[in-house]
C-alpha positions as CSV (number, residue, x, y, z in Angstrom):
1,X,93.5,120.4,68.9
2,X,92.8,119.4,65.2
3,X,90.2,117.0,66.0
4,X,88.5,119.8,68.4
5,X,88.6,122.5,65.3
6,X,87.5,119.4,62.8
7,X,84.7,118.8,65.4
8,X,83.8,123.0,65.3
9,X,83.5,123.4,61.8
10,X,81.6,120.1,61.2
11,X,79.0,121.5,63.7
12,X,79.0,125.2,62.3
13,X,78.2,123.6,59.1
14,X,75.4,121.7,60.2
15,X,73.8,124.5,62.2
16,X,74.2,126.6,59.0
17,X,72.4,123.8,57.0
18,X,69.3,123.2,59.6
19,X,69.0,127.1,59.3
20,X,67.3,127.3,55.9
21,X,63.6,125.4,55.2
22,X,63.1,124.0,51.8
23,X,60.1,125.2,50.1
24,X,59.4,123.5,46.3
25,X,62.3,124.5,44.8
26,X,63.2,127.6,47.1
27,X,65.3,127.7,50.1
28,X,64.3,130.3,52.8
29,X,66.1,131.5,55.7
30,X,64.6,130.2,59.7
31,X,65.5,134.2,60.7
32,X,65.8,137.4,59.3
33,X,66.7,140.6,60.5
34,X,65.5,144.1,59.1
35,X,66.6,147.7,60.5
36,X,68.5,145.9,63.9
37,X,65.1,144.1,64.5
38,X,64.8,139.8,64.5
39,X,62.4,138.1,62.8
40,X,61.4,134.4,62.3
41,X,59.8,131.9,59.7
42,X,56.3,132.1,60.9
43,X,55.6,129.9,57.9
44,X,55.8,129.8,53.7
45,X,54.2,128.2,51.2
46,X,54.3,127.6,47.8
47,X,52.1,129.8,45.2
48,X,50.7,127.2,42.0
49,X,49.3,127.7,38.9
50,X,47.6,124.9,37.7
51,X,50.6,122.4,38.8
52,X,53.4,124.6,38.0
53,X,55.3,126.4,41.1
54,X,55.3,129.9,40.6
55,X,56.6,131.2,43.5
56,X,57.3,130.2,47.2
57,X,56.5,133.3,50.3
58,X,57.8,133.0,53.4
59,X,56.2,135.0,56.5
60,X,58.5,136.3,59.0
61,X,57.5,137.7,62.9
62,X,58.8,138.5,66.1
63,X,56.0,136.1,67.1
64,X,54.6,133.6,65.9
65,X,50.3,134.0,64.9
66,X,48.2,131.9,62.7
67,X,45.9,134.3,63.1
68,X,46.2,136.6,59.2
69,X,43.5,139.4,61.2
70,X,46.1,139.5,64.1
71,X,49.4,139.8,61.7
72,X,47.4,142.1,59.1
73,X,46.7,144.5,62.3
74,X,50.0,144.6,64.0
75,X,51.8,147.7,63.6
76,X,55.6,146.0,64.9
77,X,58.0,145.3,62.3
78,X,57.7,142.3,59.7
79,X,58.3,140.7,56.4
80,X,57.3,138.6,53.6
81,X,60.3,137.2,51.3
82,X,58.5,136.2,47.5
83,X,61.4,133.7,46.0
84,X,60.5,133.4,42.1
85,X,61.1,129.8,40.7
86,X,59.5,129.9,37.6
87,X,60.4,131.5,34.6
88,X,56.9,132.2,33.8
89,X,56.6,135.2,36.4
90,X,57.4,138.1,34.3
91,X,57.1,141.8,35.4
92,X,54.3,142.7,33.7
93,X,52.1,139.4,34.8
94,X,53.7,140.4,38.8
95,X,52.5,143.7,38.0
96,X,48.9,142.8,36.9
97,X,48.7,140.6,39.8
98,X,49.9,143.3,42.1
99,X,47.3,145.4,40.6
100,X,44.3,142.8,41.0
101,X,45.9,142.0,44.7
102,X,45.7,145.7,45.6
103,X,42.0,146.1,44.1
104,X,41.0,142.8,45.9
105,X,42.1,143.9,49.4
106,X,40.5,147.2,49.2
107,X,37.3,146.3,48.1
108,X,38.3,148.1,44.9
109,X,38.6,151.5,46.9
110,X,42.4,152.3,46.2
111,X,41.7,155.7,46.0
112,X,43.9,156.4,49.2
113,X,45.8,154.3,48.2
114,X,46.6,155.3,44.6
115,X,49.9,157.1,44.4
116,X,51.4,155.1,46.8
117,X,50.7,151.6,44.9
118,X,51.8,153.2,41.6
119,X,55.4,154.1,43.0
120,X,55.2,150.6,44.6
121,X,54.5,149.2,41.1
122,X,57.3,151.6,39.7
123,X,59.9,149.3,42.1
124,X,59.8,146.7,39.4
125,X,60.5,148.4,36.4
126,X,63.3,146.1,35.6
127,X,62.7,142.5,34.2
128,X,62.0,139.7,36.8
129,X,63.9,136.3,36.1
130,X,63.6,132.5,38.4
131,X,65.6,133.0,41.2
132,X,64.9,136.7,41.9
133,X,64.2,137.2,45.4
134,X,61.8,139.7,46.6
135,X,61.9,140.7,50.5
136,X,58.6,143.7,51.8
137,X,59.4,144.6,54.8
138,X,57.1,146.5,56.9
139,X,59.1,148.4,59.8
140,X,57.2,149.4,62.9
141,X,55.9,153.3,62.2
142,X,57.5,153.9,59.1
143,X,56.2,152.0,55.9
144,X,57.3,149.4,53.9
145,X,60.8,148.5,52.4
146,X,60.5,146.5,49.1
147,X,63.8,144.7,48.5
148,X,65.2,142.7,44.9
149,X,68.1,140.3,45.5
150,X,68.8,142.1,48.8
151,X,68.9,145.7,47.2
152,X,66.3,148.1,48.4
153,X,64.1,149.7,45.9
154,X,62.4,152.2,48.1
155,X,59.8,153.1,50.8
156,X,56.5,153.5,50.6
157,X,55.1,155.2,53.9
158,X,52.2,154.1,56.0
159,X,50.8,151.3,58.5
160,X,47.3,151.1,55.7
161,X,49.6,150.4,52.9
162,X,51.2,147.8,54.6
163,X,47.3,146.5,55.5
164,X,46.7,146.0,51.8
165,X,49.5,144.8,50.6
166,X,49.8,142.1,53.7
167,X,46.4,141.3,52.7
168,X,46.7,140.3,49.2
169,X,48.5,136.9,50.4
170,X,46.7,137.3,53.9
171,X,43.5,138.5,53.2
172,X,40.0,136.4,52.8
173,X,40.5,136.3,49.2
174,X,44.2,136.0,49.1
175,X,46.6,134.9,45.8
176,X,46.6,131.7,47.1
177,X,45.2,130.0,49.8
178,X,48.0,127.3,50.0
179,X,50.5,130.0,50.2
180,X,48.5,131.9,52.9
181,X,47.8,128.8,55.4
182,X,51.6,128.3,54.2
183,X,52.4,131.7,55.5
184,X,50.5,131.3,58.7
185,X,52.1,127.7,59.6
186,X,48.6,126.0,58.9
187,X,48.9,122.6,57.4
C-alpha cells in the first residue's frame, strides 16, 4: 500500500512538473481555463530589447492556428498571459507601448476605439514590478478581461477591441516578431 501511494504521488508530481513550459526566465502554464471554458499553449515567446528579456507571452486556444489572421478574427474565447521578467518594464513605459501598440494596429484610427483603450490604460494605474503576471482574456461575445497576478481589473466590451489589442503582438507590425512567431508556435 505505501509503495502504491509513494508510486501516486511521485507520478502526480511529475505530471504537475511536465505541465508548465519554460520560457527565458518565465514559466507558463500548458492549459488555462477562463469563464468554465479550456484553453491551451498555442505557443509563447520571449519579448527582447536589445539582449535584455523584457517579457515572455504566451498564446492560449481551444485550437491550435499559426495562422495570426485566423486567431485575430475568431470571435471564441481566448487569452494571452504577458509574464514581466525584467525590472525595466515600468507602468508608464507599458503604457506608452500600449499606446504605440494600439495606434499601430489601427492604422492610427483609434477613434472608435478611444474610450475604450483609455479605461484599458486606466487597469494599470498601479506600479508594475518583475514577476507580475498579466493574463487578457477575450471571452466569446463579451469583451475582454485584463487580469494582474490573477486579480481582474475589469472588462472592456467588444469583439474590435479585442481585434486591436490581439493585433499589437499579432499583427503585421507586431511588438515583436520573435514573440509573435512565439505566440503562434512558429520556430
Amino acid at each position: 500500500m505505501k509503495k502504491t501511494v509513494l508510486l501516486f504521488l511521485v507520478l502526480v508530481s511529475l505530471a504537475s512538473v511536465n505541465a508548465q513550459i519554460r520560457v527565458g526566465k518565465a514559466i507558463l502554464p500548458y492549459e488555462e481555463t477562463f469563464e468554465g471554458v479550456d484553453l491551451k499553449l498555442n505557443g509563447a515567446g520571449m519579448r527582447k530589447v536589445l539582449w535584455i528579456d523584457m517579457y515572455a507571452g504566451g498564446l492560449y486556444l481551444q485550437k491550435k492556428s499559426k495562422d495570426s489572421k485566423v486567431v485575430l478574427d475568431a470571435n471564441e474565447t481566448m487569452s494571452m498571459k504577458l509574464d514581466i521578467v525584467s525590472g525595466f518594464v515600468t507602468q508608464k513605459k507599458f503604457i506608452k507601448a500600449a499606446q504605440d501598440g494600439f495606434q499601430k494596429a489601427t492604422f492610427g484610427n483609434t477613434k472608435t476605439l478611444d474610450k475604450r483603450i483609455n479605461k484599458f490604460l486606466n487597469f494599470f494605474s498601479e506600479p508594475i514590478v518583475k514577476n507580475d503576471v498579466f493574463d487578457l482574456v477575450y471571452v466569446k461575445d463579451v469583451g475582454v478581461k485584463a487580469f494582474k497576478n490573477g486579480k481582474e481589473l475589469g472588462l472592456i466590451k467588444g469583439r474590435d477591441f479585442k481585434y486591436a489589442l490581439f493585433k499589437i503582438w499579432l499583427g503585421d507590425e507586431p511588438a515583436s516578431e520573435e514573440i509573435k512567431n512565439g505566440m503562434l508556435g512558429i520556430r
